[in-house]
Every structure is written in C-alpha cells, then in structure tokens.
Rosetta silent file (secondary structure, phi, psi, omega in degrees, C-alpha in Angstrom):
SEQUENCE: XXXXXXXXXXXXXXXXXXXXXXXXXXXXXXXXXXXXXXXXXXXXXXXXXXXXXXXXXXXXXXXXXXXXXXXXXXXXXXXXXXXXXXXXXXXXXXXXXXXXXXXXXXXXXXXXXXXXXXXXXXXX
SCORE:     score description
SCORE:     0.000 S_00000001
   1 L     0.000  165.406 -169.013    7.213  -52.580   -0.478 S_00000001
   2 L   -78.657  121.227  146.322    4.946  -50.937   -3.168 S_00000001
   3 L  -118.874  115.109 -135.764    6.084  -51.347   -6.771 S_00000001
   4 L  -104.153  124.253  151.291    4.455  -48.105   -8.550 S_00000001
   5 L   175.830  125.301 -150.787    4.050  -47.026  -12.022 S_00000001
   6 L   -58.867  158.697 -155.993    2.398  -44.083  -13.422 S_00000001
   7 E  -179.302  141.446  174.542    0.504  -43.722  -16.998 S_00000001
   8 L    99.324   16.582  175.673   -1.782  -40.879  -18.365 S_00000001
   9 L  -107.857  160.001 -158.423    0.271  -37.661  -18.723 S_00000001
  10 L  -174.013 -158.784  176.241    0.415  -35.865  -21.324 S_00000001
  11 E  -125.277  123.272  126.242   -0.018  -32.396  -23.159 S_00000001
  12 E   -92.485  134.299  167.088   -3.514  -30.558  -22.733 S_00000001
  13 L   -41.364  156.214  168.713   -5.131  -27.277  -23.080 S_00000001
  14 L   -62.371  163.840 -158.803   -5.970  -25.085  -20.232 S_00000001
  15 L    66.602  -14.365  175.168   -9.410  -26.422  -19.117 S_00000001
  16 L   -73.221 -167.059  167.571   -8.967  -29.701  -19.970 S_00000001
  17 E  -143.443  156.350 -153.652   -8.868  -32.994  -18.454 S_00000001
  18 E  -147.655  133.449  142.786   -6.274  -35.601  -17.768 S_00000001
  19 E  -109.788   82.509 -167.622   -6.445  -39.124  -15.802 S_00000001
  20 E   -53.855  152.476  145.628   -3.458  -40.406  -14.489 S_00000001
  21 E  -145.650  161.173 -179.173   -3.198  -43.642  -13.444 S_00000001
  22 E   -99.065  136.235  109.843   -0.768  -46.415  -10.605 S_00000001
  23 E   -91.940  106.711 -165.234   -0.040  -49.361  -11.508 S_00000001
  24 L   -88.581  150.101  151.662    0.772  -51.411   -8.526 S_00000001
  25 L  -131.359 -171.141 -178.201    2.312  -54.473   -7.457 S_00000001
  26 L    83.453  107.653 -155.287    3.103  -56.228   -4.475 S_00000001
  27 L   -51.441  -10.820  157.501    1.205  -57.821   -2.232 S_00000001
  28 L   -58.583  -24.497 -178.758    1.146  -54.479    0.267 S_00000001
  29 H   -48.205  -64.034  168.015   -0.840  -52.351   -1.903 S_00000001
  30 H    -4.755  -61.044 -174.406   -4.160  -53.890    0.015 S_00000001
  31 H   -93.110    0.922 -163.410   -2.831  -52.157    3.142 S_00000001
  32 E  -103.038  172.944 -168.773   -1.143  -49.200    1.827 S_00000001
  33 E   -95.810  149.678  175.321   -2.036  -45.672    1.918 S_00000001
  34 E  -146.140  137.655  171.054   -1.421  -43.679   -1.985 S_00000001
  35 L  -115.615 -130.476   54.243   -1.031  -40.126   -2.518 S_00000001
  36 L   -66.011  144.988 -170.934   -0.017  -38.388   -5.606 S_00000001
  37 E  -134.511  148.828  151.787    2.936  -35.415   -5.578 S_00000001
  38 E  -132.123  152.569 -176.208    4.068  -32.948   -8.219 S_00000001
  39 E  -122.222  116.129  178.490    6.990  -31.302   -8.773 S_00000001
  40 L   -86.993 -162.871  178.030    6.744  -28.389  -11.025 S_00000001
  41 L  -106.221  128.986  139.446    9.673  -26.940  -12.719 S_00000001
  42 L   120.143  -10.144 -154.592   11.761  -24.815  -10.524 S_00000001
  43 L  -140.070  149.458 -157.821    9.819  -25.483   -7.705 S_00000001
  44 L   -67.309  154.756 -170.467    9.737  -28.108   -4.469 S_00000001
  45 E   -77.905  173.693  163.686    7.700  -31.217   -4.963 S_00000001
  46 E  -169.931  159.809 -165.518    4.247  -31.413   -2.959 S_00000001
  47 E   -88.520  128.795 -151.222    1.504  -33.397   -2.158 S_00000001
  48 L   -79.354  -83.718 -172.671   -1.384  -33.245   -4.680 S_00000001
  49 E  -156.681  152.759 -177.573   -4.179  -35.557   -2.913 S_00000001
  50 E  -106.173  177.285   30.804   -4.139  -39.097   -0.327 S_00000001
  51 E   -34.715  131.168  167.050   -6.309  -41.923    0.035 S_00000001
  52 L   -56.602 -173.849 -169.547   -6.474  -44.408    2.652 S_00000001
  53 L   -78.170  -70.387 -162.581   -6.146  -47.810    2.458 S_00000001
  54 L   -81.606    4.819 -179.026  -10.105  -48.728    2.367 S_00000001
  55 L    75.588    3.887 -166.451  -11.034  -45.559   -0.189 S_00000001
  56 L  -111.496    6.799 -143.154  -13.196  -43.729    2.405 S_00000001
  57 L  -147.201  115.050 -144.459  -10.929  -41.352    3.301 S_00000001
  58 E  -136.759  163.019   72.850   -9.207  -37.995    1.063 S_00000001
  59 E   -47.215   74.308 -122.177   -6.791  -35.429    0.979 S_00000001
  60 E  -143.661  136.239  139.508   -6.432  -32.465   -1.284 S_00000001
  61 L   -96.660  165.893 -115.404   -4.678  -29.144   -1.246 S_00000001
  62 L   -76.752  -66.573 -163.698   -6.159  -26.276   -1.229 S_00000001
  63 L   -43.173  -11.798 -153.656   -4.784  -25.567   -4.890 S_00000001
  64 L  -137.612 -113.822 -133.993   -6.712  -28.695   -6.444 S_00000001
  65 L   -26.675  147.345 -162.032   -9.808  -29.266   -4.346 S_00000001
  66 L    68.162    3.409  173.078  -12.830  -29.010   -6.216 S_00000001
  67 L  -134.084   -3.837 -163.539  -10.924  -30.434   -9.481 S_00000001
  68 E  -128.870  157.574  157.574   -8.994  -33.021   -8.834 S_00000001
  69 E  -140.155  132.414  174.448  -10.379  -36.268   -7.371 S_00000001
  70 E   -99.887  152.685  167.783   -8.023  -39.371   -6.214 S_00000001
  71 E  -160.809  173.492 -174.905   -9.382  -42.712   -6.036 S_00000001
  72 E  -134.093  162.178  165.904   -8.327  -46.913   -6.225 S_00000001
  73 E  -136.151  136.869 -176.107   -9.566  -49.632   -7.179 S_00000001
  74 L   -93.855  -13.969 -172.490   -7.903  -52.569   -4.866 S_00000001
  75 L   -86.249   -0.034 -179.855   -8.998  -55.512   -6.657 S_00000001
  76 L  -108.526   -8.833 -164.545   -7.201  -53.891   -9.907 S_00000001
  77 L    38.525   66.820  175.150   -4.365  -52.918   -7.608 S_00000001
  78 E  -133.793  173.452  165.394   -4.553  -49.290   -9.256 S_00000001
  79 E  -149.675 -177.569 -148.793   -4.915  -45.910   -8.091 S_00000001
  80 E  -156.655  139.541  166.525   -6.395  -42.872   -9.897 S_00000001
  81 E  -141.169  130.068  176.558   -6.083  -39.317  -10.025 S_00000001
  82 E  -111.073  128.475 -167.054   -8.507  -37.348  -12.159 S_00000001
  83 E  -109.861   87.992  175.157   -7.704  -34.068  -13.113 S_00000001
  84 E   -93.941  175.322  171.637  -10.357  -31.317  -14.571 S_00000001
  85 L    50.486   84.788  164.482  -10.407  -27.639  -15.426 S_00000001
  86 L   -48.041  133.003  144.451   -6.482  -28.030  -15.730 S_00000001
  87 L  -132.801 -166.173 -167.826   -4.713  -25.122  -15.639 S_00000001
  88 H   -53.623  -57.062 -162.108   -1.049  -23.635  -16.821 S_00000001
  89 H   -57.795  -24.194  164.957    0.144  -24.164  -13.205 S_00000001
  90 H   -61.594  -11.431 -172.393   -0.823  -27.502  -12.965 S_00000001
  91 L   -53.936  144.284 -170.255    2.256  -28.440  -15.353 S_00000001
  92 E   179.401  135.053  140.454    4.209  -30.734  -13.049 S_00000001
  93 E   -77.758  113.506 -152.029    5.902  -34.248  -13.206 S_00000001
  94 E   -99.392  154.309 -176.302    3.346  -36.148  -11.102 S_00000001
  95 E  -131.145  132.210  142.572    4.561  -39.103   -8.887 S_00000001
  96 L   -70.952  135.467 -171.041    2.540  -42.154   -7.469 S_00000001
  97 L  -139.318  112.712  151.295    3.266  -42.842   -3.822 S_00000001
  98 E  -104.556  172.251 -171.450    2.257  -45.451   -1.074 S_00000001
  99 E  -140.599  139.878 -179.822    2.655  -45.385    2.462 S_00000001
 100 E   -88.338  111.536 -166.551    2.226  -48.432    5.229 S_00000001
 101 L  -137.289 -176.870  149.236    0.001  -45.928    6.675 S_00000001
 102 L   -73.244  -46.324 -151.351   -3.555  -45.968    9.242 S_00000001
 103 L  -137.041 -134.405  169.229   -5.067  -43.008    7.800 S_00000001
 104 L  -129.897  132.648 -175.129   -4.131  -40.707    5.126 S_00000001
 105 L   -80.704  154.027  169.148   -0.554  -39.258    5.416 S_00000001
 106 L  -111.965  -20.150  178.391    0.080  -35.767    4.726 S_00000001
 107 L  -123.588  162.979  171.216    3.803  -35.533    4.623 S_00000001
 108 H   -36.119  -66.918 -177.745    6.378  -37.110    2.255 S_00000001
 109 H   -39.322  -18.626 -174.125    8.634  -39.118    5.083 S_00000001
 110 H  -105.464   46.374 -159.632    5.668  -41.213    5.498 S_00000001
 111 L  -156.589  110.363 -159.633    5.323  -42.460    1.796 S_00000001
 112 L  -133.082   35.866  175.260    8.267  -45.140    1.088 S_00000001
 113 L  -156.624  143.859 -164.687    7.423  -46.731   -2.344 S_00000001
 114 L  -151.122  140.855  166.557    7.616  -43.929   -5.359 S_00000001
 115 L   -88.264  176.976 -168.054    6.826  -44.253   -8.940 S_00000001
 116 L   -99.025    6.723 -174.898    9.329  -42.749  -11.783 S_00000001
 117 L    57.326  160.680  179.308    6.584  -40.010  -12.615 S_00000001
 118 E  -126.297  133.519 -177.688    4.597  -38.855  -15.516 S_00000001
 119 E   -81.619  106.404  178.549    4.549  -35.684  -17.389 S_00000001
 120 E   -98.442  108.459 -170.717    1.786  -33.568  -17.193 S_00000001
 121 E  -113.998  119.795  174.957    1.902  -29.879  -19.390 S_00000001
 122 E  -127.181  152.350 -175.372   -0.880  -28.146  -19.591 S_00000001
 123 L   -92.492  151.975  177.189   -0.927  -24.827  -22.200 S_00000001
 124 L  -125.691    0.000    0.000   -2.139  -21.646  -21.897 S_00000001
C-alpha cells in the first residue's frame, strides 16, 4: 500500500487559487493510480479529478473541468492538484487517494490507500 499525505489547504477568496499537494510513500506509488475526493459539509464525498500511473491520462468532473488540473511528479513521489477561479462551493475537506489501478479509476472501491485530508474554505 500507498502511504498518503496531503498539504496546501487553506482559506481563500472566491477566485482565487490553491495547490494542494500528496506526499507519498511506499514503493507502489510508481504503479499506482491517484485521484483526489472532497467531501463538503453536509454532503457525500466525490471524486474531484484521476491520473494514471504514467501522467498521460485525466479525469475531472464536470463541476471542476476547466479549473482544476491534477498532476504527479513520480520521481518526487508527489501528486498535485491545482485549483483556480475557486469558488464558495468548492469548500470541501479534500483527500489524496491511490489505486493499484490500469487506467484511471472513476469510483471510490477502487482507491485503497487514503490520506487524512486537508481543509480547503473558500469565501464569498
């Protein structure tokens, strides 16, 4: 397994920008798949954006796309999530996640190493 933890939350204005980052260990990271999830308050967690294993390969929802970008760097054993034009809705605890995956997973059940999350608030 994946051992995950998360860095770069914070408090911003609406419009802003935020860059989370994973810090990984474990010699699986190479092969694993990483997504980021958020859980807002009050509301079910869900997945933010994926990357594969090799970086060539994305995932976004709908809600995020065009603003958000995920990326890794494997030789730093990191992973990345960059967040612009923020808004109030975006407020969420964000979680790092890999998965011993092919491609890029889309649901939770496939994602078995979890970080302890980082708070992201953004004001309106």
């Amino acid at each position: 397994q994946v051992q995950l933890v998360e860095s770069g939350g914070g408090l911003v204005q609406a419009g802003g920008s935020l860059r989370l980052s994973c810090a990984a260990s474990g010699r699986a990271f190479r092969t694993s798949a990483m997504g980021w999830f958020r859980q807002p308050p009050w509301k079910e967690r869900e997945l933010v954006a994926a990357v594969n294993w090799g970086g060539d390969s994305t995932y976004y929802a709908d809600s995020v796309k065009g603003r958000f970008t995920i990326s890794r760097d494997n030789a730093r054993n990191a992973a990345y999530l960059q967040m612009n034009s923020l808004k109030p809705e975006d407020t969420a605890i964000y979680y790092c996640a890999a998965a011993r995956h092919f491609g890029v997973p889309t649901v939770s059940a496939a994602f078995g190493s979890w970080g302890q999350g980082t708070q992201v608030t953004v004001s309106s």
